[in-house]
PyMOL Python script that loads the backbone (N, CA, C, O; Angstrom):
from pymol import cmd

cmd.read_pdbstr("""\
ATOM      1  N   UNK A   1      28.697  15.127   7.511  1.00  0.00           N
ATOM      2  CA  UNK A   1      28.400  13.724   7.686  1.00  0.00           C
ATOM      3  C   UNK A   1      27.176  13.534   8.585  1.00  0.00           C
ATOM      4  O   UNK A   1      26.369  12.609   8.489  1.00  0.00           O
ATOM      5  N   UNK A   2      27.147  14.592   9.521  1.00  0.00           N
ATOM      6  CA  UNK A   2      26.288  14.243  10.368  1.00  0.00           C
ATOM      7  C   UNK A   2      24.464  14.850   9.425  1.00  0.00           C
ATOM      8  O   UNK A   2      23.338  14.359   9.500  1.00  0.00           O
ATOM      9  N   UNK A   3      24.809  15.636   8.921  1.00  0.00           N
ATOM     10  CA  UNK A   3      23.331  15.836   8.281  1.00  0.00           C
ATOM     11  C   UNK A   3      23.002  14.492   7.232  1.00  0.00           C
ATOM     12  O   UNK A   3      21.884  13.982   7.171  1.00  0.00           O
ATOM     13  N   UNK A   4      24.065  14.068   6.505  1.00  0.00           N
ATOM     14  CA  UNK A   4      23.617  12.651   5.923  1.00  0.00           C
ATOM     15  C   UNK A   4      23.194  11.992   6.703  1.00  0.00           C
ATOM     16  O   UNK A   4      22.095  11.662   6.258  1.00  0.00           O
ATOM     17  N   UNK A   5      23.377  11.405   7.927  1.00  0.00           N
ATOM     18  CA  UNK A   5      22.846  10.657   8.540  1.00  0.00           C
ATOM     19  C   UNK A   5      21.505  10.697   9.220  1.00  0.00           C
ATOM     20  O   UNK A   5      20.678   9.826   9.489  1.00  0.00           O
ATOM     21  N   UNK A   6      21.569  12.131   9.428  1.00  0.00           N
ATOM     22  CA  UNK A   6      20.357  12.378   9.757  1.00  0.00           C
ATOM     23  C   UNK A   6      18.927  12.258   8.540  1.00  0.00           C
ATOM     24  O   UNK A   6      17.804  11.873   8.866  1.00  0.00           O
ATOM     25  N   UNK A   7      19.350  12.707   7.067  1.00  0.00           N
ATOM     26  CA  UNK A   7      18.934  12.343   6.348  1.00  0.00           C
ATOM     27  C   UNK A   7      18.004  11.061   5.959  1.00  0.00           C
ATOM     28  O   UNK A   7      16.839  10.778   5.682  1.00  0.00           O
ATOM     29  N   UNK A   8      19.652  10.311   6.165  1.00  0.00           N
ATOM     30  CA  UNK A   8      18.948   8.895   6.063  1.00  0.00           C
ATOM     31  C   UNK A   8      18.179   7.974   6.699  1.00  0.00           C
ATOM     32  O   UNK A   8      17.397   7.073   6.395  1.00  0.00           O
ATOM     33  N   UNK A   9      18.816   8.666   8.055  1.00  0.00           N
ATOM     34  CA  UNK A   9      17.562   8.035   9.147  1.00  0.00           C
ATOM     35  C   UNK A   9      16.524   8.537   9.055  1.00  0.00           C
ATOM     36  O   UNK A   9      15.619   7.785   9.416  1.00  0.00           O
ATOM     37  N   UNK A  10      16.109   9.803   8.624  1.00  0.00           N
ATOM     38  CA  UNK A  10      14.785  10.155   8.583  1.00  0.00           C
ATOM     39  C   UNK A  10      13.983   9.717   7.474  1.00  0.00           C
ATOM     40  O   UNK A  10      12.760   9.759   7.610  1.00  0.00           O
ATOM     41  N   UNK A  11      14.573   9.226   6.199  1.00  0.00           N
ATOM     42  CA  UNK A  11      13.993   8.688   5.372  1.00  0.00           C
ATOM     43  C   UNK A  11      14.117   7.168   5.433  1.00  0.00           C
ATOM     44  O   UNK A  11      13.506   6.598   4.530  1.00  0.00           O
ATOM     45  N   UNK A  12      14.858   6.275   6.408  1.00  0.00           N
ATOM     46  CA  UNK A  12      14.328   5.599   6.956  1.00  0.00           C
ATOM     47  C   UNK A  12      12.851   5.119   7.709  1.00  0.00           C
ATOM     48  O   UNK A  12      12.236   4.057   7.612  1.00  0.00           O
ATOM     49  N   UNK A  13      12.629   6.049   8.300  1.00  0.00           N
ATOM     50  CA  UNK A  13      11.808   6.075   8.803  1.00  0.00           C
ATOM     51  C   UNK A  13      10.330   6.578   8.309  1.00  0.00           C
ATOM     52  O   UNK A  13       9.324   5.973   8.677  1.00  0.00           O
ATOM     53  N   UNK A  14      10.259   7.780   7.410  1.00  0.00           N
ATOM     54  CA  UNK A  14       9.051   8.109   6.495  1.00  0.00           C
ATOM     55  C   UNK A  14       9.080   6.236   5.396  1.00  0.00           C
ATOM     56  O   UNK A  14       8.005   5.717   5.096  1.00  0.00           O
ATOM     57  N   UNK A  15      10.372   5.596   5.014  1.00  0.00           N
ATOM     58  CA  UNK A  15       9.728   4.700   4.615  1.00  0.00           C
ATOM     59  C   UNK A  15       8.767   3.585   5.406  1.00  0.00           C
ATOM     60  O   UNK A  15       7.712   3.096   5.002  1.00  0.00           O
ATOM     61  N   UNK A  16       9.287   3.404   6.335  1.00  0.00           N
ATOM     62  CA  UNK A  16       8.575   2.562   7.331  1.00  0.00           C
ATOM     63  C   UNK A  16       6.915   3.320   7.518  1.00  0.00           C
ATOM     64  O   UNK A  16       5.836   2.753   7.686  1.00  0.00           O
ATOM     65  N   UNK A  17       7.052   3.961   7.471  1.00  0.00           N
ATOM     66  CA  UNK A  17       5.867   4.939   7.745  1.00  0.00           C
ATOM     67  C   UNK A  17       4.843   4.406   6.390  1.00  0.00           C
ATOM     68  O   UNK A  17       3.935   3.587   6.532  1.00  0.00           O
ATOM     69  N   UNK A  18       5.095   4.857   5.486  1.00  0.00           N
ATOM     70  CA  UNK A  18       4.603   4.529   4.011  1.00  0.00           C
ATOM     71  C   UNK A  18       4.377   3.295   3.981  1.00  0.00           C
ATOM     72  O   UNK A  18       3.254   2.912   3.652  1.00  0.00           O
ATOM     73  N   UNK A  19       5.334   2.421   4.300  1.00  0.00           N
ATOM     74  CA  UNK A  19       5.218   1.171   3.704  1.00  0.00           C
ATOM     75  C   UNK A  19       3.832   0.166   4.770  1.00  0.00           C
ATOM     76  O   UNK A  19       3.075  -0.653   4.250  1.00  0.00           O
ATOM     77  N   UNK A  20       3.826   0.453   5.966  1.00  0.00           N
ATOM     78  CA  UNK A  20       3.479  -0.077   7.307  1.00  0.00           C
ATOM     79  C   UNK A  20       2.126   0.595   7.066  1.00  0.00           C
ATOM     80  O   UNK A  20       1.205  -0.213   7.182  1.00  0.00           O
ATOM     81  N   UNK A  21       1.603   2.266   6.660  1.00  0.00           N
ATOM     82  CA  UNK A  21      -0.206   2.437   6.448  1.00  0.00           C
ATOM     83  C   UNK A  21      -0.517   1.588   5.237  1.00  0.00           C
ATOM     84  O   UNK A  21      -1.523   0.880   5.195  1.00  0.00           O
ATOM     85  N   UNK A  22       0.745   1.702   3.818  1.00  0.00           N
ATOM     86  CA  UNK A  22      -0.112   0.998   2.989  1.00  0.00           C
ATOM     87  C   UNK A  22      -0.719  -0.211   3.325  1.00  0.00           C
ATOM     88  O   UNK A  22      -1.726  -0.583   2.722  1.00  0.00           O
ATOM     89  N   UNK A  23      -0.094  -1.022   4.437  1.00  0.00           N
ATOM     90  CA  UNK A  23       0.009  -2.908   4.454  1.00  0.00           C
ATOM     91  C   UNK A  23      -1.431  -2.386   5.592  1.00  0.00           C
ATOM     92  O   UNK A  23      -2.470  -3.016   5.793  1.00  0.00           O
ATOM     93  N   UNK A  24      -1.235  -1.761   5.866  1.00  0.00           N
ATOM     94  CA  UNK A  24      -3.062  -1.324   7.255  1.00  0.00           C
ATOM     95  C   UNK A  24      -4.007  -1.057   6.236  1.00  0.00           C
ATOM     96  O   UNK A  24      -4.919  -1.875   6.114  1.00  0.00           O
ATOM     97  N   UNK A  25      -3.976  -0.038   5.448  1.00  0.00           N
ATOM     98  CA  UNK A  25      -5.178   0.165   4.732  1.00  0.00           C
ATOM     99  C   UNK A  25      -5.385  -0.847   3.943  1.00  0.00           C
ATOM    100  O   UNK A  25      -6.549  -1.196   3.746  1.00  0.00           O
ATOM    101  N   UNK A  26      -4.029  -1.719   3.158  1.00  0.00           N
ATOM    102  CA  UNK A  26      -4.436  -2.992   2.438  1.00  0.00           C
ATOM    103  C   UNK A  26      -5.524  -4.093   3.143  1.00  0.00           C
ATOM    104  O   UNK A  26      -6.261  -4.774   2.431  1.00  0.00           O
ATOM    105  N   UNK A  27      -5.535  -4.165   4.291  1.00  0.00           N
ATOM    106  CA  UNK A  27      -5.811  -5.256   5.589  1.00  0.00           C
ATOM    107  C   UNK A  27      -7.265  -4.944   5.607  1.00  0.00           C
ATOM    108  O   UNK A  27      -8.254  -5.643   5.385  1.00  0.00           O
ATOM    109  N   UNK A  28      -7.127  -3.807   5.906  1.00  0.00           N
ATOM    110  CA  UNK A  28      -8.458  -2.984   6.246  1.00  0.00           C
ATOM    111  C   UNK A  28      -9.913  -3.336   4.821  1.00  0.00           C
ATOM    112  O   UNK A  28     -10.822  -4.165   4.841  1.00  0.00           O
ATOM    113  N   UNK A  29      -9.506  -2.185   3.646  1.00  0.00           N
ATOM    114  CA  UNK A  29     -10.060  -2.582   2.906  1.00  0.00           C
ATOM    115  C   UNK A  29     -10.233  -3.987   2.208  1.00  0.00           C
ATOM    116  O   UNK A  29     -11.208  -4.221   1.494  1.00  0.00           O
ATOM    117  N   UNK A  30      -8.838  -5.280   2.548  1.00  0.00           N
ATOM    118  CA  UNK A  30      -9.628  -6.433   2.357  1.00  0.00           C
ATOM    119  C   UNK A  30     -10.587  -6.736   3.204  1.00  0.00           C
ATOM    120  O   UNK A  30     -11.236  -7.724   2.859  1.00  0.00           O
ATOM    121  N   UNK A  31     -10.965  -6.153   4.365  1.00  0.00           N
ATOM    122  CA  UNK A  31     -11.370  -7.207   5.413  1.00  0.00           C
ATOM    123  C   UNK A  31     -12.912  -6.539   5.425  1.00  0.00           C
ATOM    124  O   UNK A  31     -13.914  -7.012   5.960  1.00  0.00           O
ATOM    125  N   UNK A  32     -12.791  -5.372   4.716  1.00  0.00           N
ATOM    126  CA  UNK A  32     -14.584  -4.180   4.442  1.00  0.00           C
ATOM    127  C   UNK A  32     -14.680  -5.411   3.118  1.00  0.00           C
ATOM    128  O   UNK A  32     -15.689  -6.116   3.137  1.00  0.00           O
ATOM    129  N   UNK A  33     -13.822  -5.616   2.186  1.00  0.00           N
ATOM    130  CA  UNK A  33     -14.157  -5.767   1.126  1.00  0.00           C
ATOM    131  C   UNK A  33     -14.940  -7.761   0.999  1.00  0.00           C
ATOM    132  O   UNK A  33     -15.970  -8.172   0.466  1.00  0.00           O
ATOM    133  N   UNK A  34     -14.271  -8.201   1.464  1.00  0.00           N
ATOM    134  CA  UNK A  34     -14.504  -9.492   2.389  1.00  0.00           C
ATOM    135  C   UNK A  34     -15.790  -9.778   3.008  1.00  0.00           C
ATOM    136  O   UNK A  34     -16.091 -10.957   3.193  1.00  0.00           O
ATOM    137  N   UNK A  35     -16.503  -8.944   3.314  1.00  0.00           N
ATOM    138  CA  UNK A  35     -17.535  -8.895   4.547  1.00  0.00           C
ATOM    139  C   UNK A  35     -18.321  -8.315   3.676  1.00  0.00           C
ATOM    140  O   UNK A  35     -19.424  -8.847   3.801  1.00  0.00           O
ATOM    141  N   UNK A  36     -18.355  -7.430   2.779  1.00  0.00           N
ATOM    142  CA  UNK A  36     -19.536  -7.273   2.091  1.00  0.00           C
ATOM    143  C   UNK A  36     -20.058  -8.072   0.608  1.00  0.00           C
ATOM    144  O   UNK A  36     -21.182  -8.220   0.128  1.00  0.00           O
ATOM    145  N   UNK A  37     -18.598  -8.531   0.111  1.00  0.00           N
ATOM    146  CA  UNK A  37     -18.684 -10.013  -0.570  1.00  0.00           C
ATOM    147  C   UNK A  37     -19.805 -11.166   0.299  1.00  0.00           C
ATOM    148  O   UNK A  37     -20.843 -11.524  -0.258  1.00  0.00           O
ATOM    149  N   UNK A  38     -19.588 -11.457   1.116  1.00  0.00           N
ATOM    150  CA  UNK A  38     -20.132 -12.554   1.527  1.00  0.00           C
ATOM    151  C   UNK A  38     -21.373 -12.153   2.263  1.00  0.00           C
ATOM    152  O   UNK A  38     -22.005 -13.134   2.654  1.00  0.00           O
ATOM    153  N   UNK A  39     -22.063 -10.655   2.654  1.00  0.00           N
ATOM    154  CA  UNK A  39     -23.567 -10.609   2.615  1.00  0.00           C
ATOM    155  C   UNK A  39     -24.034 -10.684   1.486  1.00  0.00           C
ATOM    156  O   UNK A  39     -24.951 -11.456   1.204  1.00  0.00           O
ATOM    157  N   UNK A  40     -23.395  -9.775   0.534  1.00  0.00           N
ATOM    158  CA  UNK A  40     -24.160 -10.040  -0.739  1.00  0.00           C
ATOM    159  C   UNK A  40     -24.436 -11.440  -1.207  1.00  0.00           C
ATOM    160  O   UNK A  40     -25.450 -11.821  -1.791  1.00  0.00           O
ATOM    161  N   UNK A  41     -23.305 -12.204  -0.838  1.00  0.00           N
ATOM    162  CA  UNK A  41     -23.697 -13.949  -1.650  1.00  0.00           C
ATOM    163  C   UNK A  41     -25.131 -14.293  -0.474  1.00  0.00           C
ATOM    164  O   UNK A  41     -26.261 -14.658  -0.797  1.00  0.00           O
ATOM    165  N   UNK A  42     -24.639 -14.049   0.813  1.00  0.00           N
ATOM    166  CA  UNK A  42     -25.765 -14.755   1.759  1.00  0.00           C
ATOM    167  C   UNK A  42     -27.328 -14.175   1.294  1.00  0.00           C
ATOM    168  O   UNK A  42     -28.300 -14.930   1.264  1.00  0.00           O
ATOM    169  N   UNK A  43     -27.404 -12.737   0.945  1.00  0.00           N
ATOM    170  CA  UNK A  43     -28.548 -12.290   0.154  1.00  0.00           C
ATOM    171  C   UNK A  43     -28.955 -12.582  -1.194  1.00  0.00           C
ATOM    172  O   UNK A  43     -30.140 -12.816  -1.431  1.00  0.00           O
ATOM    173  N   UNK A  44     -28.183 -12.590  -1.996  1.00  0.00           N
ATOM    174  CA  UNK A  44     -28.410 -13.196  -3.344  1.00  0.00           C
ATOM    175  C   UNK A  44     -27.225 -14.386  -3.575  1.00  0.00           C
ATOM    176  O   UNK A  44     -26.053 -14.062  -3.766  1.00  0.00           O
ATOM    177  N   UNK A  45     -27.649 -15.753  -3.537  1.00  0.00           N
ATOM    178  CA  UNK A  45     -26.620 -16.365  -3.800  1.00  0.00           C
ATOM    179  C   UNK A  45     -26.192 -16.832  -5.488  1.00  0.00           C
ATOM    180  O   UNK A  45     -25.338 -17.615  -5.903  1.00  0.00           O
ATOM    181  N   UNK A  46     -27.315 -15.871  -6.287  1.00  0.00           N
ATOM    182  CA  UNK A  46     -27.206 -16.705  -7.698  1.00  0.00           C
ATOM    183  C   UNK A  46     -26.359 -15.415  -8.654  1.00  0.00           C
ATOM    184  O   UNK A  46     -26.046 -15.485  -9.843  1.00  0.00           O
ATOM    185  N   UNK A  47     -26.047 -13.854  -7.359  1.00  0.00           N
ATOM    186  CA  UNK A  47     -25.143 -13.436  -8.008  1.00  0.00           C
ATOM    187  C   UNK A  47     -23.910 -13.597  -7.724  1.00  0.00           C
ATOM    188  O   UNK A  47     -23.043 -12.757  -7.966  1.00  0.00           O
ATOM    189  N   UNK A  48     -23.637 -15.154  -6.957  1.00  0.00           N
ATOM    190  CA  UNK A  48     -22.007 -14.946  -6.643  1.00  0.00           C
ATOM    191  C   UNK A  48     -21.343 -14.765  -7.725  1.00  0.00           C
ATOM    192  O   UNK A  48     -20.240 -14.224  -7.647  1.00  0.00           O
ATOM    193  N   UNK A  49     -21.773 -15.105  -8.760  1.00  0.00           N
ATOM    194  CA  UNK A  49     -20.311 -15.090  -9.838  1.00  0.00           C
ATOM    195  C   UNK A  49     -20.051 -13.904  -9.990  1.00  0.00           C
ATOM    196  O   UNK A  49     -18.906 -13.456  -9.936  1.00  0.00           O
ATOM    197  N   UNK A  50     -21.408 -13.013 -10.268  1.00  0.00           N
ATOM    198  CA  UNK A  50     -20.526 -11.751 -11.124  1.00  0.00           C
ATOM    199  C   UNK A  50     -20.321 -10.904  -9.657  1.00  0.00           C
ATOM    200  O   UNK A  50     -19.647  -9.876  -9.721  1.00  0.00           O
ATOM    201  N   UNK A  51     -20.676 -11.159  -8.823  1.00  0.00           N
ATOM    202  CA  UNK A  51     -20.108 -10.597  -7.061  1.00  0.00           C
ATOM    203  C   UNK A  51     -18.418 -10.853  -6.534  1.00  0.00           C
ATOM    204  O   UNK A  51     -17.656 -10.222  -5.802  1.00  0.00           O
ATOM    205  N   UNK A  52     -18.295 -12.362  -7.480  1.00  0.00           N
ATOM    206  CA  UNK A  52     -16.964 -12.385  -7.299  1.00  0.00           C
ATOM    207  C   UNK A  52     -16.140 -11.887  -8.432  1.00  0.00           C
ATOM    208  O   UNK A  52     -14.958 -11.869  -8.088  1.00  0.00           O
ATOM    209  N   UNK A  53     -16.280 -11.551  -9.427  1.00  0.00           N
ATOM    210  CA  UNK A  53     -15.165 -11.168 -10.487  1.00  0.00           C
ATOM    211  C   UNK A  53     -15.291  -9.291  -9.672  1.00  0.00           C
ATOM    212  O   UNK A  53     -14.300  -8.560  -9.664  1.00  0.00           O
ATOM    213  N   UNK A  54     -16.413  -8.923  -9.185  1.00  0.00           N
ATOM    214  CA  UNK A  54     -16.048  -7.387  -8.773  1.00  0.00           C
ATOM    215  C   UNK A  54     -15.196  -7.325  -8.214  1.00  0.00           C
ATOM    216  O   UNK A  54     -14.280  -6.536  -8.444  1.00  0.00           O
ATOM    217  N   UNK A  55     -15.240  -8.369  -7.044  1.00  0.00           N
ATOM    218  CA  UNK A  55     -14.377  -8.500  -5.526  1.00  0.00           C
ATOM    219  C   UNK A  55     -13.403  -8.293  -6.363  1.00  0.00           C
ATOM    220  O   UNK A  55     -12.995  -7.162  -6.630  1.00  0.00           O
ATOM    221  N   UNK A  56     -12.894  -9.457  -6.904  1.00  0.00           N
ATOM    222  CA  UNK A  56     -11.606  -9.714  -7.647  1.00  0.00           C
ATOM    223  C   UNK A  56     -11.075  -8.606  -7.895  1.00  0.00           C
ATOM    224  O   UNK A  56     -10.173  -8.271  -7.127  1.00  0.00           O
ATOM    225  N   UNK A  57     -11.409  -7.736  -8.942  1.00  0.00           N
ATOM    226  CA  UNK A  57     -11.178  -6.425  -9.711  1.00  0.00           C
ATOM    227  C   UNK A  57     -10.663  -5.830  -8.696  1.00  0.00           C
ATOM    228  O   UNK A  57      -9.445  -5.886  -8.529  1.00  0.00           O
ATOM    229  N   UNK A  58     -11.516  -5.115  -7.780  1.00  0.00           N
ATOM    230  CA  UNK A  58     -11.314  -4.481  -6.581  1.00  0.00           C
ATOM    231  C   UNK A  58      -9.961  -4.769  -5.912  1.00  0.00           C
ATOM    232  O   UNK A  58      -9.132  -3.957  -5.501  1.00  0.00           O
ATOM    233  N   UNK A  59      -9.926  -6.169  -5.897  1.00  0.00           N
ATOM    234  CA  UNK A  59      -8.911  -6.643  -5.069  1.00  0.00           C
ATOM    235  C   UNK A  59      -7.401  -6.301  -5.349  1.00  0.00           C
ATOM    236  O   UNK A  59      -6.416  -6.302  -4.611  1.00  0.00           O
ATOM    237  N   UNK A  60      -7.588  -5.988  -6.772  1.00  0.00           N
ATOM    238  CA  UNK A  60      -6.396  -6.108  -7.651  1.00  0.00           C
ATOM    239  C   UNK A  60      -6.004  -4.273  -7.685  1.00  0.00           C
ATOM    240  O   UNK A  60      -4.903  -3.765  -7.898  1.00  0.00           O
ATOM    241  N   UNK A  61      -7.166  -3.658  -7.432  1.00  0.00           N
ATOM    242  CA  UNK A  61      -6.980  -2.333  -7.045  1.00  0.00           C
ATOM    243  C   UNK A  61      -5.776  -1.671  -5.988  1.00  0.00           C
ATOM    244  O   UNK A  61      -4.915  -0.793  -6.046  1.00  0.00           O
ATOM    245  N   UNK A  62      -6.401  -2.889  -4.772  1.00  0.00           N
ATOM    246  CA  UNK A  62      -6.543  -2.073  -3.617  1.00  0.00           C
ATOM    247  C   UNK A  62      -4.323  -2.872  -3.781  1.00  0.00           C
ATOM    248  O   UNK A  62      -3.373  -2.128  -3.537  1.00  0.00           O
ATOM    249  N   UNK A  63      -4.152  -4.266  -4.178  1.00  0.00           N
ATOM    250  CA  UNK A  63      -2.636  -4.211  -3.888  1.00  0.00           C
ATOM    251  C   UNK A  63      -2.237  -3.429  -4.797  1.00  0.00           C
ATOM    252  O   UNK A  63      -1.271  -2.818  -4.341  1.00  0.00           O
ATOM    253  N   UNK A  64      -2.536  -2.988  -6.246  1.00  0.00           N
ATOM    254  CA  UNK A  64      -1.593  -2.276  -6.822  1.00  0.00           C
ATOM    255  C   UNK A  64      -1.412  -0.630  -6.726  1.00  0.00           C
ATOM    256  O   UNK A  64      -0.782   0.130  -7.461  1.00  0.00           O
ATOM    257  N   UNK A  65      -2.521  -0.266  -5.070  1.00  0.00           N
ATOM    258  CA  UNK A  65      -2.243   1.168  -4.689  1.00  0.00           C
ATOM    259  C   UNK A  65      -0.855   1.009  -4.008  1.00  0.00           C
ATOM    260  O   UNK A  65       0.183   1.641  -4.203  1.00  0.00           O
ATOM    261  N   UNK A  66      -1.249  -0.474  -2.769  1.00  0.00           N
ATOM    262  CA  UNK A  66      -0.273  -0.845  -1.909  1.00  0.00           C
ATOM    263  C   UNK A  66       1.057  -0.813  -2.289  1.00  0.00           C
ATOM    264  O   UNK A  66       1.934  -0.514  -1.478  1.00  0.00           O
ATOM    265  N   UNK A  67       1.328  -1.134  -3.620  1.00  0.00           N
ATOM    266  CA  UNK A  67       2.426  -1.944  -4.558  1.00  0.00           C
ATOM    267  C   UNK A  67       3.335  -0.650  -5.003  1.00  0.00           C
ATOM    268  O   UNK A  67       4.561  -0.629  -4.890  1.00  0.00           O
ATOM    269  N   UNK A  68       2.538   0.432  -5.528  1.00  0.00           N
ATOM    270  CA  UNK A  68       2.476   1.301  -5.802  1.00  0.00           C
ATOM    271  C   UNK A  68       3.572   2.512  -4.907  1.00  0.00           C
ATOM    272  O   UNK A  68       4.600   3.044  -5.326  1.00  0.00           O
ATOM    273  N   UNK A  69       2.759   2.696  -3.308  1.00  0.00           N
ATOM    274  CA  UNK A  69       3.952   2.725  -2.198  1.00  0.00           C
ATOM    275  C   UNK A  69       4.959   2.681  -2.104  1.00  0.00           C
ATOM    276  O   UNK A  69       5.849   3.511  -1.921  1.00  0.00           O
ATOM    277  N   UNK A  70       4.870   0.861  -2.321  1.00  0.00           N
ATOM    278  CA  UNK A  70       6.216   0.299  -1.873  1.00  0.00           C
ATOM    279  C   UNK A  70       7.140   0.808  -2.228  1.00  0.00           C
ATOM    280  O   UNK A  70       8.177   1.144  -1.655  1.00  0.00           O
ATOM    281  N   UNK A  71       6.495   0.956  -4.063  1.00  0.00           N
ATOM    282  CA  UNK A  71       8.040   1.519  -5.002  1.00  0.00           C
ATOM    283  C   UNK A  71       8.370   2.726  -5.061  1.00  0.00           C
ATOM    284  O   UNK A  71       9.262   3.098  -5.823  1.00  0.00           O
ATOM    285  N   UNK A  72       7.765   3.483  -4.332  1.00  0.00           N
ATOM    286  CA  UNK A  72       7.751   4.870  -4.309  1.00  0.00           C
ATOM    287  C   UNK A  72       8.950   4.724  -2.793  1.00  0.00           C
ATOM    288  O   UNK A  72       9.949   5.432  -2.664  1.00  0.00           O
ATOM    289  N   UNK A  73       8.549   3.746  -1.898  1.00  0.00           N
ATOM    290  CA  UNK A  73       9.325   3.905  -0.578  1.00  0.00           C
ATOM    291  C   UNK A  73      10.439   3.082  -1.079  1.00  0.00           C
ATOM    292  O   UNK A  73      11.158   3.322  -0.109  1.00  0.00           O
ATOM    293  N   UNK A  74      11.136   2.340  -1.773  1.00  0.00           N
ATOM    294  CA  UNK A  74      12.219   1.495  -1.819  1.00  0.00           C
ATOM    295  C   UNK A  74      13.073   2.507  -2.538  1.00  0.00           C
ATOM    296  O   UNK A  74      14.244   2.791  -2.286  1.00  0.00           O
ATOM    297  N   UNK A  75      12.104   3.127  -3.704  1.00  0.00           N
ATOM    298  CA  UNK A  75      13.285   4.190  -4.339  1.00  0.00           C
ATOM    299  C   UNK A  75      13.524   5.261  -3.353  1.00  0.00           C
ATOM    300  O   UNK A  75      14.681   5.634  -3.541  1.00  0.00           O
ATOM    301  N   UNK A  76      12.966   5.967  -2.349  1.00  0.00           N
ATOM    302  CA  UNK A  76      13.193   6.677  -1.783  1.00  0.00           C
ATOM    303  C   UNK A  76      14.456   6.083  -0.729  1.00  0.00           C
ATOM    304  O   UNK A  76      15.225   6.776  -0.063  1.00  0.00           O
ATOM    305  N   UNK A  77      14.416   4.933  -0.791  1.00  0.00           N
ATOM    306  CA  UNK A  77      15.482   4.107   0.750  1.00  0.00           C
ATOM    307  C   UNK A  77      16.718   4.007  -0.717  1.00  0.00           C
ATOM    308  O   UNK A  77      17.745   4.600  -0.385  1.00  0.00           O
ATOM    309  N   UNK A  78      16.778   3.686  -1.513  1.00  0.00           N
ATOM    310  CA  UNK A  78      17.904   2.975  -2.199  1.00  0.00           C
ATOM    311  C   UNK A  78      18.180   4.418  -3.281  1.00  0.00           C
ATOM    312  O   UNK A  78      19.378   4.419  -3.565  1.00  0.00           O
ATOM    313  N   UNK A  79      17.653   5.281  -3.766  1.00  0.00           N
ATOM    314  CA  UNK A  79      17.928   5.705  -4.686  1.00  0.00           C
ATOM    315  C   UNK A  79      17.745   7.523  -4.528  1.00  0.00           C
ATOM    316  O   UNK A  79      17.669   8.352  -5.435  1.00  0.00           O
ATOM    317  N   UNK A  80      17.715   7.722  -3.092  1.00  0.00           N
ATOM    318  CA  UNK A  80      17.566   9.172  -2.209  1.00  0.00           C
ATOM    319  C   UNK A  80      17.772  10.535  -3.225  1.00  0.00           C
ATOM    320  O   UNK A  80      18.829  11.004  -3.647  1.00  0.00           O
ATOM    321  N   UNK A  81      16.555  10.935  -3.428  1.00  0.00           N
ATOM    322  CA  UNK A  81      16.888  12.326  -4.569  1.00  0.00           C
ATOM    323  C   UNK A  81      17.007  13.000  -3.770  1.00  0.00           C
ATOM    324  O   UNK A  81      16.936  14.172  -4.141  1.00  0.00           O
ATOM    325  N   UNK A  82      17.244  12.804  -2.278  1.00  0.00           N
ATOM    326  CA  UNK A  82      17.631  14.438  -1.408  1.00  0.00           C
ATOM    327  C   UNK A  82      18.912  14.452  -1.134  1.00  0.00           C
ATOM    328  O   UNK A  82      19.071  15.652  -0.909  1.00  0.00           O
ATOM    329  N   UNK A  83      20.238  13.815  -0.952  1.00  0.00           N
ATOM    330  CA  UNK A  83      21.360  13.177  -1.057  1.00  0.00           C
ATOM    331  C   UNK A  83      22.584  14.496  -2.002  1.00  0.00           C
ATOM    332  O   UNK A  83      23.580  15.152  -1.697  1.00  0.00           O
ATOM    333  N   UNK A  84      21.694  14.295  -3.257  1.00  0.00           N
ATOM    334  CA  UNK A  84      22.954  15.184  -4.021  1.00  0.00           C
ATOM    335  C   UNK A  84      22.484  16.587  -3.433  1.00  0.00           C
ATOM    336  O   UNK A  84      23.365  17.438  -3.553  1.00  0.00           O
ATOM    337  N   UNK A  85      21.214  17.080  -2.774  1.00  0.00           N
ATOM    338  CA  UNK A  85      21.269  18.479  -2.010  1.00  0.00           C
ATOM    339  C   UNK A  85      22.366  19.012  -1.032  1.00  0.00           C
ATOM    340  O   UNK A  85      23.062  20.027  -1.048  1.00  0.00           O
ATOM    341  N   UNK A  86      22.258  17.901  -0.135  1.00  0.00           N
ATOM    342  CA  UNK A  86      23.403  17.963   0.812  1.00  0.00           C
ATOM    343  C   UNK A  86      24.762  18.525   0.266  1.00  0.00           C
ATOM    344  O   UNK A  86      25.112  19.611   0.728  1.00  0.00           O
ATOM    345  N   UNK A  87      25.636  17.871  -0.736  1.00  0.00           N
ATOM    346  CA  UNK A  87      26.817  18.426  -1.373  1.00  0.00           C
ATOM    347  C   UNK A  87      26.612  19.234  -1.947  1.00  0.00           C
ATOM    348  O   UNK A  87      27.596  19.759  -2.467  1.00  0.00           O
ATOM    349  N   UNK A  88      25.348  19.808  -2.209  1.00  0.00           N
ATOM    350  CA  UNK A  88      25.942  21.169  -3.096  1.00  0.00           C
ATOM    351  C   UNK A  88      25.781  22.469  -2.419  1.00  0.00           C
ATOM    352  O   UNK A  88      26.170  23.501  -2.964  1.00  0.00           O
TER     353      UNK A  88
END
""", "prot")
cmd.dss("prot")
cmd.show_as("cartoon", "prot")
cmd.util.cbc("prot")
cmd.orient("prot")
């Protein structure tokens, strides 16, 4: 019992881990991605449009790495493939 628990707390915790850099690097690269959007408009303002459908694209990148994580860390919290090791 006591190694399950230990188990689970430790994969408790690698999720927190996972889940907490993805939401930093998400932050991060919006906030690079953000800032170089808006020199480029202040330098060329007649390419905002196609400056913003990149952003966009990009944008849609960077949550579905984030997203990506998550589900990798929720199945790891709810659905533990290290679990049936223990009993055997």
């Amino acid at each position: 019992m006591e190694h399950l628990a230990s188990l689970l707390g430790s994969t408790a915790i690698a999720v927190s881990i996972l889940i907490g850099c993805g939401a930093l690097g998400t932050a991060i690269g919006f906030g690079i991605l953000g800032g170089r959007f808006l020199e480029g408009a202040a330098r060329q303002p007649e390419m905002i449009p196609t400056l913003q459908v990149k952003m966009f694209i990009v944008a849609g990148l960077l949550d579905a790495v984030t997203m990506i994580g998550v589900g990798i860390g929720l199945f790891l919290l709810f659905a533990n493939p290290f679990v049936p090791m223990l009993k055997g």
